[in-house]
C-alpha positions in Angstrom: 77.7 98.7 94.0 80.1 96.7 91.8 80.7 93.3 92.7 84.9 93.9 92.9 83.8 96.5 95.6 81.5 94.1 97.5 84.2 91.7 97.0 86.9 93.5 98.4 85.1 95.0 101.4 84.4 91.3 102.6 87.8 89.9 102.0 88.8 93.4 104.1 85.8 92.4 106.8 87.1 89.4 106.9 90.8 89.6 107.7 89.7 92.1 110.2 87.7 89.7 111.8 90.5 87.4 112.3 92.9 90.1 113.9 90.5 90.6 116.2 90.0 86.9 116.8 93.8 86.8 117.4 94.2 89.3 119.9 90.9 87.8 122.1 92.8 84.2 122.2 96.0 86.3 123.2 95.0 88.6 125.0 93.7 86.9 128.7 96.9 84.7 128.0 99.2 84.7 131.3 103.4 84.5 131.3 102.9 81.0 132.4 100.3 80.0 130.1 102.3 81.9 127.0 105.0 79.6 127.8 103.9 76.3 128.5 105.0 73.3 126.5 102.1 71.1 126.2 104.6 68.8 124.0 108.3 68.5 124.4 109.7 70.0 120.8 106.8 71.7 120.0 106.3 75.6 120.1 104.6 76.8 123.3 101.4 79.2 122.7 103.9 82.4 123.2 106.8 80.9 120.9 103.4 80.8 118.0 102.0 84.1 118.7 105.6 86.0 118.4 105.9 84.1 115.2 103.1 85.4 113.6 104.3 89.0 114.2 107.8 87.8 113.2 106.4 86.4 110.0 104.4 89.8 109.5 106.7 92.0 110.0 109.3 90.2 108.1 107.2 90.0 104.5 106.3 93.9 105.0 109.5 94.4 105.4 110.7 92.2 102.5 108.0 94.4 100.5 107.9 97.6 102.2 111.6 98.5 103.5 112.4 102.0 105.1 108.5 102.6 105.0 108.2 100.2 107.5 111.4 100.8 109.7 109.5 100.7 112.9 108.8 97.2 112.8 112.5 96.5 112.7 112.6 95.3 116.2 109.9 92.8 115.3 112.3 91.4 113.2 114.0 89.6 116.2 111.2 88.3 117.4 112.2 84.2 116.0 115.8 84.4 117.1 116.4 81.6 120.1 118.2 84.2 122.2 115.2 86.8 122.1 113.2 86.8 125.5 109.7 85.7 125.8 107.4 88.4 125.3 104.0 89.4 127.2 100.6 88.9 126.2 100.7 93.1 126.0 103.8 92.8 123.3 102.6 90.3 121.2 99.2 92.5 121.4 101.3 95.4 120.6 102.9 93.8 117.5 100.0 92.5 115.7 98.4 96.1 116.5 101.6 97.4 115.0 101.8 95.5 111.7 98.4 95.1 111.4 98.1 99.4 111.0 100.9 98.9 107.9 98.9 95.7 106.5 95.6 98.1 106.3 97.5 101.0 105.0 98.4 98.8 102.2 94.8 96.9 102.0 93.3 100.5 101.4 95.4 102.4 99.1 93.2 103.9 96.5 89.8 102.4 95.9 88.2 99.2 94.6 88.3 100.7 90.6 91.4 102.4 90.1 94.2 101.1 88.2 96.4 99.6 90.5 100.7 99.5 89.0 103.0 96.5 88.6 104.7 97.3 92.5 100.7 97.6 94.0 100.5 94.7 92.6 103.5 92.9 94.1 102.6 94.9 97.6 98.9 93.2 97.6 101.4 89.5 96.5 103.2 89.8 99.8 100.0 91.0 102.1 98.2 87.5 100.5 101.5 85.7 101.4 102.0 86.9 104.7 98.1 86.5 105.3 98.8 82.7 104.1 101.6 82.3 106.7 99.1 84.0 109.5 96.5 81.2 109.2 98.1 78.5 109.5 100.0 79.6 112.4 96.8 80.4 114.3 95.3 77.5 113.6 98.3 75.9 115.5 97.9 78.1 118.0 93.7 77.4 118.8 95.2 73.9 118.9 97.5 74.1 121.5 94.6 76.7 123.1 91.9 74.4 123.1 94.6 71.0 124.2 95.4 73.6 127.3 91.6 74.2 128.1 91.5 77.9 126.7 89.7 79.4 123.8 91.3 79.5 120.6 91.2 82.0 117.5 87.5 81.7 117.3 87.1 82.9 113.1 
């Protein structure tokens, strides 16, 4: 096996892996627990989780455009007028963007030549992977402050 292959099948495991850490914090999550304030001005657990779909749904769409017009409604997700959504929609919309995020992770395979736009596609998955992390790490945070387990990665 070539190393670029073992590579890229961990980096894949890997971000897989931290999906499915995300949706086992969010998933037991309650209405009240989604939107309790542990600290005025901060963002309740809720307020973080809808932002990382926001966030991922917004760079695919930056990169993808009509290919990804079903997220659109995602795309609402940060305004201050939008309602708080369930543990089951916030599910919903990391499944959602996480089946376009894959279908870009495995176009082709590990050896072909990849073009000047594949290359700018795989840009905006790292970048939008970049914004994911950070924001879960805010949310285990305010999981573990609240007595709950966080994104265990």
């Amino acid at each position: 096996m070539l190393r670029a292959t073992i590579a890229e099948t961990r980096a894949f495991e890997s971000w897989q892996d931290y999906q499915e850490a995300l949706k086992r914090a969010i998933a037991p999550l309650t209405e009240e627990q989604l939107q309790r304030r542990l600290i005025p001005g901060l963002r309740t657990s809720g307020e973080i989780a809808e932002h990382i779909v926001f966030g991922r749904a917004l760079h695919l769409h930056r990169t993808l455009g009509e290919e990804v017009a079903e997220l659109t409604p995602l795309l609402r997700w940060d305004d201050t007028d939008d309602p708080p959504h369930t543990a089951t929609e916030i599910l919903h919309g990391l499944e959602l963007t996480w089946r376009f995020i894959t279908a870009c992770l495995m176009r082709g395979s590990p050896n072909d030549a990849i073009s000047e736009e594949e290359v700018s596609i795989m840009q905006s998955i790292w970048g939008l992977l970049d914004h994911d992390l950070p924001h879960a790490g805010e949310l285990s945070l305010l999981l573990g402050a609240d007595g709950m387990p966080g994104v265990e990665i």
